[in-house]
Phi, psi and omega in degrees: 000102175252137180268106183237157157219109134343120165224130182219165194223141156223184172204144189235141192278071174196194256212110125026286189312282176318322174292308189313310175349295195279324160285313180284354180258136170303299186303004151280359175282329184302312201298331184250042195233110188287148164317279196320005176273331186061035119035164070224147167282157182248342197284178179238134195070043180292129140347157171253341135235186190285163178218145157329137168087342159331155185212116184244130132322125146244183165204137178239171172219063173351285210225138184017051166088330302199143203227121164233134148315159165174125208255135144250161162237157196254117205256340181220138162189164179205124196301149190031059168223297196204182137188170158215154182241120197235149180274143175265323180188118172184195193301328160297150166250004138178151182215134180230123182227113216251137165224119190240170183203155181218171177264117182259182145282137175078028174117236234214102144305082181313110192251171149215167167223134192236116164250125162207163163222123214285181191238178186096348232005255206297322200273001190268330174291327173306303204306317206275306192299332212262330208229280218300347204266308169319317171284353176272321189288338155331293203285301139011275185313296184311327199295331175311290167330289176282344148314312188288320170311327184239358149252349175110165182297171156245121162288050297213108187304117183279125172280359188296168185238081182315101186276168152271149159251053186196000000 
């Protein structure tokens, strides 16, 4: 039984206020989601934001095109901190997905933690070395990507310090 997790960080030029926004609302997921996942929600009447005990619907297209249910819950949260989210029913035979954000200088530090495990055993750990460990680090990157788009780069405040040397 192999286990992977993913850890990736960003850090964003907006507000506490503003990320949590953009992030706890479910219609924002398609938007930091690459075309080629074939992304759509399915449930109907979502909240503009998430709550513990939520239950969200999709349909993906993972691996060749191929339309998979995926159910989540939203299981945890705490406003402008966290939530996470565990699949109820897709292609894992588990995905724990934890998102925390903090306040830094100059904005916000974005964490994720992914805990998964492909289905299949021994043939689900290849499937995880040849193709599914790229596409979650895949999806990671666009999110990177479309974060900088709607809120902008992070500039990172030079901090050197001029000495004398004599």
């Amino acid at each position: 039984m192999a286990i992977y997790q993913l850890f990736t960080e960003q850090k964003i030029p907006a507000s506490i206020d503003e990320v949590w926004d953009f992030i706890s609302s479910p219609k924002n997921l398609k938007r930091i989601t690459p075309d080629y996942m074939g992304f759509d929600i399915t449930s109907k009447h979502l909240p503009e934001k998430m709550y513990a005990g939520m239950i969200i619907s999709y349909i993906v297209k993972p691996l060749l095109g191929i339309k998979t249910p995926w159910v989540t819950e939203i299981t945890h949260v705490r406003d402008k901190e966290f939530f996470v989210d565990e699949q109820r029913i897709g292609p894992y035979t588990l995905w724990h997905h934890e998102h925390r954000i903090e306040p830094i200088e100059g904005g916000v530090l974005m964490k994720d933690i992914v805990t998964y495990r492909p289905p299949f055993g021994f043939m689900g750990r290849l499937a995880n070395k040849l193709v599914i460990g790229k596409k979650v680090r895949g999806i990671f990157d666009y999110r990177e990507k479309a974060i900088i788009e709607i809120f902008g780069p992070f500039i990172e405040k030079n901090t050197a310090v001029l000495t004398p040397t004599t």
